[in-house]
C-alpha atoms as an extended CHARMM CRD file, in Angstrom:
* protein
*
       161  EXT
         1         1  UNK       CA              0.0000000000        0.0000000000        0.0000000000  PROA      1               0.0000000000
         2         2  UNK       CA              1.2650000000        3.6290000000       -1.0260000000  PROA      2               0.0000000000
         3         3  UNK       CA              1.9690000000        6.3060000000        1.7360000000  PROA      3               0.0000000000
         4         4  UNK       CA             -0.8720000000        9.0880000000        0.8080000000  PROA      4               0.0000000000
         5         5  UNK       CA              0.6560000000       12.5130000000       -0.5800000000  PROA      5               0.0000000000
         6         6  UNK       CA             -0.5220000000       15.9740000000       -0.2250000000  PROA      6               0.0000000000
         7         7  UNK       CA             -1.6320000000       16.6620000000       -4.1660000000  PROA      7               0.0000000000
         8         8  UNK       CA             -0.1090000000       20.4680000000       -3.5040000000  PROA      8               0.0000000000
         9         9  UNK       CA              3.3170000000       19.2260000000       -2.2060000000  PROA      9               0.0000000000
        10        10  UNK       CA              5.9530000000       18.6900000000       -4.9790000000  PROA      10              0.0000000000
        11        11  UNK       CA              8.8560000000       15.6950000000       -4.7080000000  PROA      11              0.0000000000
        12        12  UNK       CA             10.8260000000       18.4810000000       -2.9830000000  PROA      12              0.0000000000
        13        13  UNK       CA              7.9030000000       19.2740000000        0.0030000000  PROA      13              0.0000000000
        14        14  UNK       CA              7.7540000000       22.4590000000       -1.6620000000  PROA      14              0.0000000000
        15        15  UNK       CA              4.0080000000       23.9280000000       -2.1200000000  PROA      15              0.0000000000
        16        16  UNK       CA              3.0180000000       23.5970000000       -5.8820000000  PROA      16              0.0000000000
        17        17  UNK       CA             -0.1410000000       24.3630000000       -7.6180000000  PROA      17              0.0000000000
        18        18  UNK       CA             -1.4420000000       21.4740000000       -9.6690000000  PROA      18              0.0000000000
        19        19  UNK       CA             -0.6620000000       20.8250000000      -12.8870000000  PROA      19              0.0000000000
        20        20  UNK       CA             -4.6460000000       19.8390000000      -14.6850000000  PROA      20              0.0000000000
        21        21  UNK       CA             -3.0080000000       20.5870000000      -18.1070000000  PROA      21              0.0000000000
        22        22  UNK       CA             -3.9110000000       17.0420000000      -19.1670000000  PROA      22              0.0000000000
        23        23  UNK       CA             -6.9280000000       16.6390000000      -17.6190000000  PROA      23              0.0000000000
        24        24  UNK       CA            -10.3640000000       16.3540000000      -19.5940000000  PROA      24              0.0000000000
        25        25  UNK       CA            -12.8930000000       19.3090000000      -18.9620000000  PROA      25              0.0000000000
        26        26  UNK       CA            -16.1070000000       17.2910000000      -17.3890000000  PROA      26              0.0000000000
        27        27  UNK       CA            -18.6310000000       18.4240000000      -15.2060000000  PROA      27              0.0000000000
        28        28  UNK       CA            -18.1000000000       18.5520000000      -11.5970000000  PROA      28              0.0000000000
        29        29  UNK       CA            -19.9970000000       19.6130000000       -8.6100000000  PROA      29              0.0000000000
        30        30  UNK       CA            -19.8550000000       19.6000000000       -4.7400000000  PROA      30              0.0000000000
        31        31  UNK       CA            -22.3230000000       20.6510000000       -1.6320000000  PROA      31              0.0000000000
        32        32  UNK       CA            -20.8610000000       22.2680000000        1.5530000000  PROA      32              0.0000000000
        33        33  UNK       CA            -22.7550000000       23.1390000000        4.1690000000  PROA      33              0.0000000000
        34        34  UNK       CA            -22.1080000000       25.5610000000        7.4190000000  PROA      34              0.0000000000
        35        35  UNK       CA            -24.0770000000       26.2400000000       10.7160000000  PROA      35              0.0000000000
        36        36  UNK       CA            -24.2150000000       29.4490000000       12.5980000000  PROA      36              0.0000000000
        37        37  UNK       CA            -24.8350000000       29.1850000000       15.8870000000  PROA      37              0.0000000000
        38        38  UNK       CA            -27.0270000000       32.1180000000       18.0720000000  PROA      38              0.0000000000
        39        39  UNK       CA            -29.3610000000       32.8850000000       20.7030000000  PROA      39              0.0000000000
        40        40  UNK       CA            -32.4860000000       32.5580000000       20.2900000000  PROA      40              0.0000000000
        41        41  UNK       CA            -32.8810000000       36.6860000000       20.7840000000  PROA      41              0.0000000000
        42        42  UNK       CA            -30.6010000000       36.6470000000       17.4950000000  PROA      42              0.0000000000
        43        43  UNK       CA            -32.5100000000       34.1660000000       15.5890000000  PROA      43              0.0000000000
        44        44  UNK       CA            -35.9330000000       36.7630000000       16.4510000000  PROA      44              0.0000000000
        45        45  UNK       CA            -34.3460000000       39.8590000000       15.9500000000  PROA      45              0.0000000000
        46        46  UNK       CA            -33.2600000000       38.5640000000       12.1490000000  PROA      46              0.0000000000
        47        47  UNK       CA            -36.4290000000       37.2000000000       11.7000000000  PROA      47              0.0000000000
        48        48  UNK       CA            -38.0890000000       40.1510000000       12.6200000000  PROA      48              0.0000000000
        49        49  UNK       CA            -36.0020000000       43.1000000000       12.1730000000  PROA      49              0.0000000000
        50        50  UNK       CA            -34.8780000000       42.2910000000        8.7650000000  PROA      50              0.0000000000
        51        51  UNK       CA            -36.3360000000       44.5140000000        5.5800000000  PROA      51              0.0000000000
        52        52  UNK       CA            -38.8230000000       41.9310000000        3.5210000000  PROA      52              0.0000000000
        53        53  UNK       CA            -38.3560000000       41.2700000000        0.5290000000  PROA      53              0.0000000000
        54        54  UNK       CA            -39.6560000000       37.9550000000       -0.4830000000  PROA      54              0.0000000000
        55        55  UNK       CA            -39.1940000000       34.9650000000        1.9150000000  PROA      55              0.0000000000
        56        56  UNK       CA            -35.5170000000       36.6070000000        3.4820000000  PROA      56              0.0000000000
        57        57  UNK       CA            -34.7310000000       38.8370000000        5.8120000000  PROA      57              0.0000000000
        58        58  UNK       CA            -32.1270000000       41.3330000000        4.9920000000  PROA      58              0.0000000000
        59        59  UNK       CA            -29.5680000000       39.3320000000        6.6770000000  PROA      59              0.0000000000
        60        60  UNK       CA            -29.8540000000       36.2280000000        4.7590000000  PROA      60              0.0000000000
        61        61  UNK       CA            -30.2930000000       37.9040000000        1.8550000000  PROA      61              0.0000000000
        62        62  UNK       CA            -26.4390000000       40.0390000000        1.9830000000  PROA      62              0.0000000000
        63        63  UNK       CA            -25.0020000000       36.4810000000        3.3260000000  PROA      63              0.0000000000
        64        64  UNK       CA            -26.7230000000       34.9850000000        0.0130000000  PROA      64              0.0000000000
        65        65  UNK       CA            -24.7440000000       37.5030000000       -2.1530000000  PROA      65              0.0000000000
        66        66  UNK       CA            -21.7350000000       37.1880000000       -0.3290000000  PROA      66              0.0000000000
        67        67  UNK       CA            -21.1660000000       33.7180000000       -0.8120000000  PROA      67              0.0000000000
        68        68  UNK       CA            -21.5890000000       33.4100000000       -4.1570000000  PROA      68              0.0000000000
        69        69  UNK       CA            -19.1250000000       36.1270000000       -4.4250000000  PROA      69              0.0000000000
        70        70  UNK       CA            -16.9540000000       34.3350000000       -2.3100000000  PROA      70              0.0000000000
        71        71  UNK       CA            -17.0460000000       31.3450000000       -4.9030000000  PROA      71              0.0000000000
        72        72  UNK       CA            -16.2040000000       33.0680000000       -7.9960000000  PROA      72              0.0000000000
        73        73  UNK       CA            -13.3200000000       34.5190000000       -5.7890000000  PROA      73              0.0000000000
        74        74  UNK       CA            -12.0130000000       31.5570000000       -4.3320000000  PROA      74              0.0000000000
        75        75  UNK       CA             -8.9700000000       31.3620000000       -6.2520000000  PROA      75              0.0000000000
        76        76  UNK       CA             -7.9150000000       34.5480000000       -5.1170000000  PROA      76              0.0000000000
        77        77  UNK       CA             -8.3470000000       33.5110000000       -1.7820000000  PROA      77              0.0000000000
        78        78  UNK       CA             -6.8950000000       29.8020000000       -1.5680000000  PROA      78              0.0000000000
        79        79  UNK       CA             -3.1450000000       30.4190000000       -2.8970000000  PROA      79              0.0000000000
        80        80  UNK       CA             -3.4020000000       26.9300000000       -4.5940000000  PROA      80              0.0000000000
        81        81  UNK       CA             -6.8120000000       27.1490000000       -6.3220000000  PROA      81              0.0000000000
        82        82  UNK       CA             -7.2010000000       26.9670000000      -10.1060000000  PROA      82              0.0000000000
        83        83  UNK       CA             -9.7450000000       30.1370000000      -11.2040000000  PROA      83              0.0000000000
        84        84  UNK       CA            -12.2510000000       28.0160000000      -12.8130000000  PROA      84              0.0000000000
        85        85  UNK       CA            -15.3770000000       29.1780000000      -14.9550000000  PROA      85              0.0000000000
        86        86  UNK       CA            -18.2390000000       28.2480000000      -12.5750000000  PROA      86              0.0000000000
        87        87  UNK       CA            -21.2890000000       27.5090000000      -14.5310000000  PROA      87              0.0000000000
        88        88  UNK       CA            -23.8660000000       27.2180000000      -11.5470000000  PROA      88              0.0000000000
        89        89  UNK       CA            -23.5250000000       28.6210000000       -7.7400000000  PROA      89              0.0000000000
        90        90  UNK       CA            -26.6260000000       28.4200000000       -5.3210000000  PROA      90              0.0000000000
        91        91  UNK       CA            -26.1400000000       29.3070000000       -1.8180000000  PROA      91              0.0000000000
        92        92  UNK       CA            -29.3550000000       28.5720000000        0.7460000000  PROA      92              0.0000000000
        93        93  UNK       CA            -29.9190000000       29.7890000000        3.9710000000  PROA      93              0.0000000000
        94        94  UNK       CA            -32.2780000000       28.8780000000        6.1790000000  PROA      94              0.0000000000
        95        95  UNK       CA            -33.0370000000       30.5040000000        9.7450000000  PROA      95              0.0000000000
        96        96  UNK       CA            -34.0020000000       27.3530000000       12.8160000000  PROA      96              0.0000000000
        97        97  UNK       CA            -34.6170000000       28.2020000000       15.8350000000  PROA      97              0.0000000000
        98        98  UNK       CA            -30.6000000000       27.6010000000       17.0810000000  PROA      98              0.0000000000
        99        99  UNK       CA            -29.3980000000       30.1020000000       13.8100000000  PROA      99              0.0000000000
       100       100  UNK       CA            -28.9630000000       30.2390000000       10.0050000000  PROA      100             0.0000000000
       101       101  UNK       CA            -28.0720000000       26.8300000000        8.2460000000  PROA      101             0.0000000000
       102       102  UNK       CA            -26.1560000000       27.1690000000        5.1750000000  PROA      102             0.0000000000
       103       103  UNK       CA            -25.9270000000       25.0830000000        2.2560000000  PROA      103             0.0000000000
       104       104  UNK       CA            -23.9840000000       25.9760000000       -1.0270000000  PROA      104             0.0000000000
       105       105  UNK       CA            -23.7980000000       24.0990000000       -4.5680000000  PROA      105             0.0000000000
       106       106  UNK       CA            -20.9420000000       24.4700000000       -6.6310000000  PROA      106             0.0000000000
       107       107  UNK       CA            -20.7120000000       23.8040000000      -10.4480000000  PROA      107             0.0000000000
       108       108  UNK       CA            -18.5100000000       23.4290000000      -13.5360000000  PROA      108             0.0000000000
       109       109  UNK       CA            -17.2360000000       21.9910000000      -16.4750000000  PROA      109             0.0000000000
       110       110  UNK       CA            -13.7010000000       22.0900000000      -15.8120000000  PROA      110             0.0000000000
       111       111  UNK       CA            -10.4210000000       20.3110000000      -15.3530000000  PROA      111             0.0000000000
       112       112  UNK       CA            -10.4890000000       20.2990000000      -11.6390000000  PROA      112             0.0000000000
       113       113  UNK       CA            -13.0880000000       20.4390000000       -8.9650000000  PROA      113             0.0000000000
       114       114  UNK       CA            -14.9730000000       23.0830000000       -6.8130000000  PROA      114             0.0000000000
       115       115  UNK       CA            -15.1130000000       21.5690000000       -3.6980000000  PROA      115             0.0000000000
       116       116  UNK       CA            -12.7900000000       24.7550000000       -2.7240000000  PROA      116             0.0000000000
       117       117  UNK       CA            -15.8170000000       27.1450000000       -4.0250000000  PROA      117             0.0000000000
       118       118  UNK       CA            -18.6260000000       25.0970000000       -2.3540000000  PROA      118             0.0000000000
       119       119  UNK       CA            -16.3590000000       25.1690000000        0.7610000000  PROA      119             0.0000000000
       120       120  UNK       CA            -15.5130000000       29.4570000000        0.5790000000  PROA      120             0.0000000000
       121       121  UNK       CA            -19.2840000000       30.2050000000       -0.2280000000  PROA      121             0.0000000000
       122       122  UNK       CA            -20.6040000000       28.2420000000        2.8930000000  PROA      122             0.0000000000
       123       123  UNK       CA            -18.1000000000       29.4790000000        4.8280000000  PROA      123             0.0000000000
       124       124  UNK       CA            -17.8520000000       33.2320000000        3.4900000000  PROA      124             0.0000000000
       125       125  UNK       CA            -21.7760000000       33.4160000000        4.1120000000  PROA      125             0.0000000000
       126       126  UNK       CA            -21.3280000000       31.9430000000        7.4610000000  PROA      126             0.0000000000
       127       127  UNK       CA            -18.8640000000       34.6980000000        8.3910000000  PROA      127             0.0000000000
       128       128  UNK       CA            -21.7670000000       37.6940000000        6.7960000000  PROA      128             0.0000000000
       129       129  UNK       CA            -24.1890000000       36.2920000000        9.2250000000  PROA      129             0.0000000000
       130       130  UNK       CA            -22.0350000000       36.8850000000       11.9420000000  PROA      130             0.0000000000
       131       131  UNK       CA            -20.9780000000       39.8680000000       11.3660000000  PROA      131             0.0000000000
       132       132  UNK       CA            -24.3780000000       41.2530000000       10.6930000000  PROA      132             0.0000000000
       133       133  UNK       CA            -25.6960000000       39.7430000000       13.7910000000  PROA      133             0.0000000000
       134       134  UNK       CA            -22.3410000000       40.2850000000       16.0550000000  PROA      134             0.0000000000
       135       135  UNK       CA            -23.8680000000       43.7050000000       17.3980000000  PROA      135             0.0000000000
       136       136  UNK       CA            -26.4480000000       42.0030000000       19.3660000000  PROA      136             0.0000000000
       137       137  UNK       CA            -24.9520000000       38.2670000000       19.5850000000  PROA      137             0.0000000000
       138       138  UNK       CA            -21.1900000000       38.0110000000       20.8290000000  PROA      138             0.0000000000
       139       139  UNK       CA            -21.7400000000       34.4390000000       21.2800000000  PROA      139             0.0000000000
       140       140  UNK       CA            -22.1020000000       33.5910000000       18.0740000000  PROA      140             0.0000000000
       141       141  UNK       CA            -20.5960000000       30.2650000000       16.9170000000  PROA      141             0.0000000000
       142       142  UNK       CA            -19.7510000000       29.1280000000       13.1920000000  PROA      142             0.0000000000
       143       143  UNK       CA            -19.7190000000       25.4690000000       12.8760000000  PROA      143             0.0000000000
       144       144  UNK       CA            -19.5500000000       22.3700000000       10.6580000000  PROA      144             0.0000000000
       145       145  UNK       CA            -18.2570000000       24.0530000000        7.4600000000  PROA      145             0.0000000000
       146       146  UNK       CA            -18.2060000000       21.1000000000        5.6750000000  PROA      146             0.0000000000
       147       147  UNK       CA            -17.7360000000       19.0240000000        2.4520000000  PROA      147             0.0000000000
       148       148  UNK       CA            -21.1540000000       16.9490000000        2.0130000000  PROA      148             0.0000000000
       149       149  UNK       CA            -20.7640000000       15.5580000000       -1.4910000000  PROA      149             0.0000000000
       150       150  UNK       CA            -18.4800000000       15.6360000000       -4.6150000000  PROA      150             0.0000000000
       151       151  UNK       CA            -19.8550000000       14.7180000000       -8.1020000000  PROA      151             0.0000000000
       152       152  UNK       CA            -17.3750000000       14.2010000000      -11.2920000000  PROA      152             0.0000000000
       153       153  UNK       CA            -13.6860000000       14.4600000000      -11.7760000000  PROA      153             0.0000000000
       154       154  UNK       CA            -10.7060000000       12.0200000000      -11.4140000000  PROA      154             0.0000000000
       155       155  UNK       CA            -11.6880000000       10.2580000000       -8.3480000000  PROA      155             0.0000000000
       156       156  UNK       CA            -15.5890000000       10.1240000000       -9.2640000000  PROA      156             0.0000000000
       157       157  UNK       CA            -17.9380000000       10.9040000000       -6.4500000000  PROA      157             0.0000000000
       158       158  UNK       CA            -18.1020000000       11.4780000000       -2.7610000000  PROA      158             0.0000000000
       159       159  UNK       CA            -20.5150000000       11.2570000000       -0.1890000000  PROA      159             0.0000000000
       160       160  UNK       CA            -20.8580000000       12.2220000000        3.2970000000  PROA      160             0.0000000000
       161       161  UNK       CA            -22.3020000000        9.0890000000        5.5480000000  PROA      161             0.0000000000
């Protein structure tokens, strides 16, 4: 059995980028998810003191827009990341009564996969609740940013149990 190796460590241990060059473009996709954590005076003050517009509350809305933002810029943020034409990018939020669960879809038809951009929205949109929400909430907690499934690519698909 082969000793596993870091795929952005060269022979040397030096940090490399990947080279995809002869990879075939196919589709590819991956789910992340991310929970933020409040009290349940947060969770009533963004229910209610949000502006309307539709189903979401001004909060969830910005935190929407962020993280897709924070996909398409996830190569800019992640030294290693390829910049990748991403072809689909939904980011859901949904307010419990314990906070805002998060849950972003990543796609593309590329040479590498966007588990990195599922990954950065979930997570970037975690971090715009928060700081919305930090003037009344100090407590706030983001947790289990997460990889839930990989479609496509190399390695084929993944799956959270």
């Amino acid at each position: 059995m082969s000793e596993p190796k870091l795929s952005h460590v060269d022979a040397e241990g030096k940090a490399a980028m990947v080279d995809v060059s002869e990879k075939s473009a196919t589709v590819r996709e991956a789910t992340a998810t991310a929970f933020v954590s409040m009290n349940a005076e947060t969770v009533a003050t963004v229910r209610g003191g949000g502006l309307k517009k539709g189903d979401e509350t001004a909060v969830l809305g910005v935190a929407r827009v962020a993280g897709i933002m924070a996909a398409k810029k996830t190569s800019e943020l992640i030294p290693l990341c390829h910049p990748l034409a991403l072809t689909g990018i939904r980011v859901d939020l949904t307010l419990e009564d314990e906070g805002v669960r998060i849950v972003s879809e990543v796609k593309t038809a590329d040479r590498t996969g966007v588990e990195m951009e599922a990954l950065t929205a979930a997570a970037v949109a975690a971090l715009t609740v928060y700081d919305m929400c930090k003037a009344v909430d100090k407590g706030i907690r983001i947790e289990a940013v997460e990889l839930v499934n990989k479609v496509g690519g190399k390695s084929g698909g993944w799956s959270r149990d």
